[in-house]
C-alpha positions as CSV (number, residue, x, y, z in Angstrom):
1,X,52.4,-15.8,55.3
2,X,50.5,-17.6,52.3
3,X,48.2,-19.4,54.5
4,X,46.9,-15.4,55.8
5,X,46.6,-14.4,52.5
6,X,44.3,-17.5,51.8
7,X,42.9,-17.2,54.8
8,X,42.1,-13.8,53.5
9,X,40.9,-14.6,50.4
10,X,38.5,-16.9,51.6
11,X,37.1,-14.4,53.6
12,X,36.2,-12.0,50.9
13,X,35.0,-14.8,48.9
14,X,32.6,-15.9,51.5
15,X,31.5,-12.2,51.6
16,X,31.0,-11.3,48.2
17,X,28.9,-14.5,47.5
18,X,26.9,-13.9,50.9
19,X,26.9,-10.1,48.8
20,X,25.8,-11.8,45.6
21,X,23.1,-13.9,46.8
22,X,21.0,-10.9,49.2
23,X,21.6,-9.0,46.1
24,X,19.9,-11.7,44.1
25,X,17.1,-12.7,46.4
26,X,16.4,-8.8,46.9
27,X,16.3,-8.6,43.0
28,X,13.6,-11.4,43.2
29,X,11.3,-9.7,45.7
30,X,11.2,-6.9,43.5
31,X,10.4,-8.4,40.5
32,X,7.9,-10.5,42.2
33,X,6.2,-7.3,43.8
34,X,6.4,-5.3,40.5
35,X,4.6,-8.5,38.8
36,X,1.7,-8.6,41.4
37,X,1.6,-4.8,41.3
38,X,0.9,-5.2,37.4
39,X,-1.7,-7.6,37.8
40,X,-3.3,-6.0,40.3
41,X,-3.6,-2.7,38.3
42,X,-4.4,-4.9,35.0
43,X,-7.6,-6.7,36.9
44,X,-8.5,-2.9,38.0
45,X,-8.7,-2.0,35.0
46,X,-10.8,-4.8,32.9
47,X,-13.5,-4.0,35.7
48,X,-13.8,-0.8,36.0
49,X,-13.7,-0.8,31.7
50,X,-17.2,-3.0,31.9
51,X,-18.6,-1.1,35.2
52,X,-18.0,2.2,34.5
53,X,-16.1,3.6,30.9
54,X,-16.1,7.2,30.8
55,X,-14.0,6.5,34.4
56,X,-12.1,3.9,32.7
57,X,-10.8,6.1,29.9
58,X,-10.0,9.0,32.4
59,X,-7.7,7.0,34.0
60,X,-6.1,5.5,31.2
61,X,-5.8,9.2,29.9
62,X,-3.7,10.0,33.4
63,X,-1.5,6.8,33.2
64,X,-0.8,6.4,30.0
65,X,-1.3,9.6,27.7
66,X,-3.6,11.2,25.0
67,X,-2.4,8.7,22.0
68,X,-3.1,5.7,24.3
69,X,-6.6,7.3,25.1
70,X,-7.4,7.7,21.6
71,X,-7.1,3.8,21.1
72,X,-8.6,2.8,23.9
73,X,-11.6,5.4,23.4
74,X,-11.8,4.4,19.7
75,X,-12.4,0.7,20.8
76,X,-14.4,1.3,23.9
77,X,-17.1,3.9,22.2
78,X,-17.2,2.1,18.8
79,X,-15.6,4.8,16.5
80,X,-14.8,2.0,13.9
81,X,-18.0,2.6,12.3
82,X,-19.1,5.9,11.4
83,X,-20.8,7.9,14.4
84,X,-23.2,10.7,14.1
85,X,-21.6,12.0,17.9
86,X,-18.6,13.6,17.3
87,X,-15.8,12.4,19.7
88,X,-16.1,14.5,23.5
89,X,-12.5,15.5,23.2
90,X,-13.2,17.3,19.1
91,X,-16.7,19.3,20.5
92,X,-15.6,22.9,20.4
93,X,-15.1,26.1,18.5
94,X,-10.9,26.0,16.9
95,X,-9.3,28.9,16.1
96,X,-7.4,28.2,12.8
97,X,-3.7,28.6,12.1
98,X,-1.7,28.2,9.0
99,X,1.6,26.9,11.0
100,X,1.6,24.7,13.9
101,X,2.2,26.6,17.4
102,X,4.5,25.7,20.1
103,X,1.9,26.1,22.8
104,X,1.3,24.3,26.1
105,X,-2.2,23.0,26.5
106,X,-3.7,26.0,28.5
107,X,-3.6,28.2,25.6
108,X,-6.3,30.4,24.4
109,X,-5.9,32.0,20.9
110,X,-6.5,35.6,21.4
111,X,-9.1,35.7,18.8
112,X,-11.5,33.1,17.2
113,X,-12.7,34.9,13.8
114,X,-11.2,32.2,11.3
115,X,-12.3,29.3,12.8
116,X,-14.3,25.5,12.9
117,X,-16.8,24.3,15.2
118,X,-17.1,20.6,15.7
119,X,-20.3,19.4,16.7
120,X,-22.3,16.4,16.7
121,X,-23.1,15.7,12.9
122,X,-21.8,18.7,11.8
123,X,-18.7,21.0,10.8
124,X,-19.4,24.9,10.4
125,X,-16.3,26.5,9.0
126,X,-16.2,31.1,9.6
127,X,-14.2,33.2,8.2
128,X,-13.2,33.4,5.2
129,X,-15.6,30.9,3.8
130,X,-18.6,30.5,5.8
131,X,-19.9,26.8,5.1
132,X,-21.7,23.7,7.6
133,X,-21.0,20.4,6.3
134,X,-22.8,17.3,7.4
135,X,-20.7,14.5,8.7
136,X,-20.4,11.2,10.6
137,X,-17.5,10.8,12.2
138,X,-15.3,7.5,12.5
139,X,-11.8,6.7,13.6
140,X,-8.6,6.0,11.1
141,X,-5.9,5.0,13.3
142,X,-5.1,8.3,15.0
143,X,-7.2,10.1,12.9
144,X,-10.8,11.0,13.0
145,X,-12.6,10.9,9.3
146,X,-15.7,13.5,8.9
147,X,-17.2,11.7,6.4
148,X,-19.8,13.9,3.7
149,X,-22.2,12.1,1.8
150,X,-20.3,11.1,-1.5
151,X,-17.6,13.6,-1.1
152,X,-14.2,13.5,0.5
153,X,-13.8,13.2,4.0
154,X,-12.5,16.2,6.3
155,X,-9.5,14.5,8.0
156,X,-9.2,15.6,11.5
157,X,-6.1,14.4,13.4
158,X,-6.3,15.4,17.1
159,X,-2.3,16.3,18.4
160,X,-1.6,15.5,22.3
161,X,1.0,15.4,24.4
162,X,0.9,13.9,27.5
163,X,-2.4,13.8,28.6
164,X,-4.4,16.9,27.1
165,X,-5.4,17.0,23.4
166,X,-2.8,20.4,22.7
167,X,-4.4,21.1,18.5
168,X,-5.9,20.0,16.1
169,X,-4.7,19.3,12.2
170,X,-7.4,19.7,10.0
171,X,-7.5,19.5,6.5
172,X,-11.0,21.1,5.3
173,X,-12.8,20.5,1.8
174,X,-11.1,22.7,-1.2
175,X,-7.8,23.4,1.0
176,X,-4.2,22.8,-0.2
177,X,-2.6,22.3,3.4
178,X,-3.9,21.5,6.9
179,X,-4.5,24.0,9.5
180,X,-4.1,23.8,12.7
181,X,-6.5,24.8,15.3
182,X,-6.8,25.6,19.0
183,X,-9.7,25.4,21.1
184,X,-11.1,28.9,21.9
185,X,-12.5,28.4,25.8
């Protein structure tokens, strides 16, 4: 009777290490394949970044998200230095907001009276203060500084989630508070 139970035993034994080790070498594979599946995507990557940029950032955009973009575009374009262009993703009338909106990225604000247009070398504020303020733009962190000729900067930080710019927070020249604006389409 003791010699079935070891007999038993051993048997189990035997199976969970034959268990164990398939478990382990199938653990390996994987790993291995997730490793050459990285470097693979990784040597993508660094060529299509020198062949062909704008692609480059569109993709990055779908994988990784807006706030990873926004690095990556910074570097790639050279936003470190102050830029007449203003950044592709900024162009555009905003429709101003005193409080943030819990909107998805399709939204249209039903009007655009009080608004800001971005454009390249310039800011043009409506309603209630009509004003155009000359600018070059360059990159603080996340944020985007308009810089004015020997005045303070207009400190534009672009708000996205996943992979869509959703707002804007901008704070303009003589204002208290940010507002936050939407495009207008």
């Amino acid at each position: 009777m003791v010699s079935f139970n070891i007999a038993r035993s051993s048997r189990r034994f035997r199976f969970n290490a034959g268990l164990g080790l398939l478990s382990l070498l199938l653990f390996g594979a994987y790993v291995l394949a997730l490793t050459q599946i990285q470097r693979s995507t990784e040597e993508t990557y660094a060529k299509l970044r020198t062949s062909d940029p704008d692609r480059y950032l569109s993709q990055i955009r779908k994988a990784e998200g807006f706030r990873v973009y926004l690095q990556k575009f910074r570097e790639l374009k050279g936003y470190e230095r102050p830029q007449r262009l203003a950044p592709p993703f900024l162009i555009g009338r905003w429709a101003l907001h005193d409080k943030p909106m819990r909107v998805d990225d399709a939204y249209v604000p039903p009007t655009c009276l009080d608004d800001v247009v971005i454009q390249d070398g310039e800011i043009r504020t409506g309603r209630p203060k009509h004003a155009a303020y000359t600018v070059r733009y360059v990159f603080n962190g996340t944020r985007v500084l308009a810089l004015r000729e020997g005045q303070v900067p207009i400190v534009i930080v672009p708000i996205g989630y996943g992979v869509h710019i959703n707002h804007i927070e901008i704070t303009l020249p003589d204002a208290d508070a940010p507002r936050y604006g939407y495009m207008c389409k």
